[in-house]
N, C-alpha and C positions, 0 to 999 in steps of 0.2 A: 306771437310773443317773441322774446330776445332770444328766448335759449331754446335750441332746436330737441325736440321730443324722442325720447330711444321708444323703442319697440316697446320695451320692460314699461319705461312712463306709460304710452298708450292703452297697456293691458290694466294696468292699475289703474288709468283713469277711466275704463270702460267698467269695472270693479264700483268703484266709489259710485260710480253713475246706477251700477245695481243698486246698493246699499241706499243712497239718495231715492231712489224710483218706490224700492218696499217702504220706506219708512212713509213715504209720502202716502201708501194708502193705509196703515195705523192710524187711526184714531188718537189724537194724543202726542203721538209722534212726530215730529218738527223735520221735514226732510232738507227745510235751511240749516238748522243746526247739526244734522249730518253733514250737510256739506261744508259748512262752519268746521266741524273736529274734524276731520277727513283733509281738510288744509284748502279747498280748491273753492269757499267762497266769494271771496273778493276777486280772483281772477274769470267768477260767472255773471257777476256783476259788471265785471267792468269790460267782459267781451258782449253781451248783451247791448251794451251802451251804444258797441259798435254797429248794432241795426240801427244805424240810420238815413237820415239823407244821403250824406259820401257814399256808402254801402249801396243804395238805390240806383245812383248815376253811375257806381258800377260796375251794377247788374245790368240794367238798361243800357249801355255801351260796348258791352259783350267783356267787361274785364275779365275776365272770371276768376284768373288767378289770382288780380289782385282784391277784387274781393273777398277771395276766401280767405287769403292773406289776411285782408286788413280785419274781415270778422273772427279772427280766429277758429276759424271756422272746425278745426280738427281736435280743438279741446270742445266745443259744442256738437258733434254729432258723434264723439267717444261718451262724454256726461251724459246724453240725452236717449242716445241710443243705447247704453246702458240702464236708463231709468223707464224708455219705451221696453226694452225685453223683461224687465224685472214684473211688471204688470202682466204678462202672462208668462212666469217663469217662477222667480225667485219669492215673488209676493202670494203663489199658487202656494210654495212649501210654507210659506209663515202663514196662509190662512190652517192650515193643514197643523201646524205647530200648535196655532191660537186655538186652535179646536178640540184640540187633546190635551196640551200642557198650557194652559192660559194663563196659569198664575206664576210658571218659570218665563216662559215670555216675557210678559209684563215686568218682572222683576228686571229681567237681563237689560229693558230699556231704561228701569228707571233705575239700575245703576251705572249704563251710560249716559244717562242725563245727567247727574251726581259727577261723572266723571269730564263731561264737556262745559260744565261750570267752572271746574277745578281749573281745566284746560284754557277756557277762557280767560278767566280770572289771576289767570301765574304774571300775565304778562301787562295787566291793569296796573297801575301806579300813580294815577293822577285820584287821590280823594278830595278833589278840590267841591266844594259846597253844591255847584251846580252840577257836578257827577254821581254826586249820592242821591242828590232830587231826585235826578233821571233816573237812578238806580228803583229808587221806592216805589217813581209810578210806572216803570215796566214791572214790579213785584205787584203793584196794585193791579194792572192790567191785565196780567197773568192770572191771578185769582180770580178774578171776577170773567172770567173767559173761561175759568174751567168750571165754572158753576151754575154757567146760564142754562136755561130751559129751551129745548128745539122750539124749532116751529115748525109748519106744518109744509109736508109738499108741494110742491109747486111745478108744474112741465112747460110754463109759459117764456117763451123763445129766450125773450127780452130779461126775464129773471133770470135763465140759463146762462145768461151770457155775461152777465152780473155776477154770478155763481163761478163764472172761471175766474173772473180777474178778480175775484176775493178769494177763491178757492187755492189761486195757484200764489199767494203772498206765505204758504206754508215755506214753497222754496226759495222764497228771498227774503223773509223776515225771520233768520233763526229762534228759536221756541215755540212762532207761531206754528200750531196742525191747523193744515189747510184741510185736510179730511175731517179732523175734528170740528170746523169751523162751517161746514158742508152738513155735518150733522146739528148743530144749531141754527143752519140755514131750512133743513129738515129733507137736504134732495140728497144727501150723502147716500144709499140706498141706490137710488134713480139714475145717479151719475157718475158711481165708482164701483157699484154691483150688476145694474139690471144693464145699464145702458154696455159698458165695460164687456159683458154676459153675450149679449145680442151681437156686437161690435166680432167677437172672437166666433162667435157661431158662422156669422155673413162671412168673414175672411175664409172660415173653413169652405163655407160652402161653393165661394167663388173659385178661388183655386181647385174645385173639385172637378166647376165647370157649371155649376148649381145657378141658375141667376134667380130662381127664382122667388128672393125676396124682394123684388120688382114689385108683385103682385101683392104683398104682402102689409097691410095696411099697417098694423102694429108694429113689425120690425124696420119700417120703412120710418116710422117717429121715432122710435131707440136710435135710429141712426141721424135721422135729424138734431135730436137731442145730445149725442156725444159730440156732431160735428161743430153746433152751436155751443159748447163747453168747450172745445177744442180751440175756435178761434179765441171763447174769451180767454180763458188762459194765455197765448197766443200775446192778444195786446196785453195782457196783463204784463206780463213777463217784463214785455220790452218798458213799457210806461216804469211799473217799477221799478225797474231794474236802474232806470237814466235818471230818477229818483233819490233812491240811494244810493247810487254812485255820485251825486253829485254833494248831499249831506256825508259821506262816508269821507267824503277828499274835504270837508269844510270842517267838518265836527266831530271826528271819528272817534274822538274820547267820550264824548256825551253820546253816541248811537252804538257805543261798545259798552259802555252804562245799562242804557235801557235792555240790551242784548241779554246781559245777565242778568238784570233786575229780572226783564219778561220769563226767559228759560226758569229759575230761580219760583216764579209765582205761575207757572204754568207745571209744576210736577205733582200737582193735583191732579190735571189728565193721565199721566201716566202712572199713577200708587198702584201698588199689585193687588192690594187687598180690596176688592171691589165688587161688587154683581151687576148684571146688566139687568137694565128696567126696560123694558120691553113695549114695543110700540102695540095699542092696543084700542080698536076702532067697532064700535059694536058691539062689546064684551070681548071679540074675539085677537087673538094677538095676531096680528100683518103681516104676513109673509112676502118674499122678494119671489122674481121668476124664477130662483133657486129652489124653492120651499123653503127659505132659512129664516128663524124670526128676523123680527128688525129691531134694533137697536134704540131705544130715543137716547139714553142716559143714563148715569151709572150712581149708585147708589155707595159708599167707601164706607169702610170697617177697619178696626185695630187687629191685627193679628194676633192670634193664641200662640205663644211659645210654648203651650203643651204638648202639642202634638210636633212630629218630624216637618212634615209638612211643609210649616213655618221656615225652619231650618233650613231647609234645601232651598227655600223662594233666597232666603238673604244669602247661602252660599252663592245663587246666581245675580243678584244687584252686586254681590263682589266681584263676580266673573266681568261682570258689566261695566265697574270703572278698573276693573286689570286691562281692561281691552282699549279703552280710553287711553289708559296709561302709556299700555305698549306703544300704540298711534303716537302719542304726545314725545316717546321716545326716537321714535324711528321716523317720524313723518315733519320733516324741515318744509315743502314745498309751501305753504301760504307763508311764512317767512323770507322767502328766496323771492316770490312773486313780489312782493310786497317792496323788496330791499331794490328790484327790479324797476317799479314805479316811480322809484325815488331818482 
């Protein structure tokens, strides 16, 4: 990029790349549209772009500095390796949060979603006829995504790998859950729980000095299975990415449309007031290699403002778009990127 990086930028963007990383395994949670409020979408879009052919020739040449150069390479391994350690770090504390305070959780997102609408939407000004369309059926598309029915698992390679490059448009279509999206595919469980489980167990045990899940027929497919969700994500990423950067630089009023419209009709995934409906096979409810039920789908209810309860859920959907706010106050960088490209 043009403008050279301080330390301070680096730590922050290894930050964002946390926040990006947890949200991506919520359910509901859009960790595009973290990266959208957070400011550093359009510049992960459009270094992504940079995986390409030029990039290839090089690597294959030995460039390597000006590869890394040209892929920007230090704002994608600050993002990404912030969004790799959050998956056994920061997303350990929010399952740990989700688990005891589920209904403050849940709120704090869905008054950040509230807030990255607001955010989005300050700087919309084109209501021209073909922007409102766009606007209704990214509202239509959002609803009707947060209401579908799973389906059922699947471990077959060729679906897994299917399962990335759909799973992983959570981080590049802001409102889209790619985890949510996982769970209507019905491997959500398989490929962000068990596999994710197995994956963290084998690194333990190699660094111990342990090989021995060599032998090991079951964990040796957990690992097949995340390595084959690894690559589809992998192409996904780059495909969509040169995608939308290329509608984003032709249409970006009409793909900033459907942005809100979608976040806007997908805040049905994230309502706080909700219970989980429970995957259930035999009579008996399905447990993961965690013992944990599993998940199909959520069942939404109106809150009682009788009890406290209540109260405290809406004091944190406040805390949720104050925090948005603050962001939207302090946080210039996707404007500067932006003013950059021009």
């Amino acid at each position: 990029m043009a403008k050279e990086r301080t330390l301070l930028d680096k730590f922050f963007l290894f930050l964002k790349g946390l926040s990006m990383g947890a949200a991506n395994k919520v359910p509901g949670v859009s960790g595009g549209a973290v990266s959208f409020v957070l400011g550093f979408y359009e510049e992960m879009i459009y270094s992504f772009q940079k995986i390409n052919y030029k990039a290839f020739l090089l690597l294959i040449n030995g460039r390597f500095k000006s590869f890394y150069k040209y892929t920007n390479a230090t704002f994608l391994l600050l993002v990404f390796g912030g969004s790799t350690f959050s998956y056994f770090s920061v997303s350990l504390v929010l399952d740990f949060l989700l688990e005891r305070y589920e209904l403050y959780v849940w709120s704090s997102f869905f008054g950040m979603i509230l807030g990255s609408i607001y955010y989005i939407s300050k700087e919309f000004n084109d209501w021209r006829t073909r922007n409102v369309v766009s606007m209704i059926i990214g509202v239509a598309l959002g609803i009707a995504i947060s209401f579908m029915n799973p389906a059922k698992e699947n471990d077959n390679l060729w679906f897994v790998f299917a399962c990335g490059i759909i799973g992983v448009s959570g981080m590049t279509l802001p409102g889209l859950s790619g985890s949510f999206i996982l769970i209507l595919l019905g491997n959500y469980v398989l490929l962000l729980v068990d596999s994710v489980t197995v994956l963290f167990k084998t690194l333990t045990e190699v660094f111990s000095g342990d090989f021995g899940f060599l032998e090991n027929e079951e964990q040796l497919r957990y690992l097949k299975i995340i390595a084959t969700f690894t690559g589809g994500s992998a192409f996904g990423l780059v495909i969509t990415s040169h995608i939308l950067g290329y509608v984003l630089k032709r249409w970006h009023q009409i793909v900033t449309a459907v942005i809100i419209g979608f976040i806007t009709g997908s805040l049905g995934m994230v309502w706080p007031w909700k219970k989980e409906v429970y995957k259930i096979i035999d009579g008996k409810v399905l447990l993961d290699v965690n013992g944990e039920k599993v998940i199909q789908n959520f069942t939404r209810y109106f809150p009682n403002f009788s009890i406290s309860e209540t109260w405290i859920a809406l004091f944190f959907v406040l805390l949720g778009v104050g925090i948005i706010l603050l962001i939207d106050k302090y946080g210039e960088d996707r404007k500067e990127f932006l003013d950059e490209q021009i």
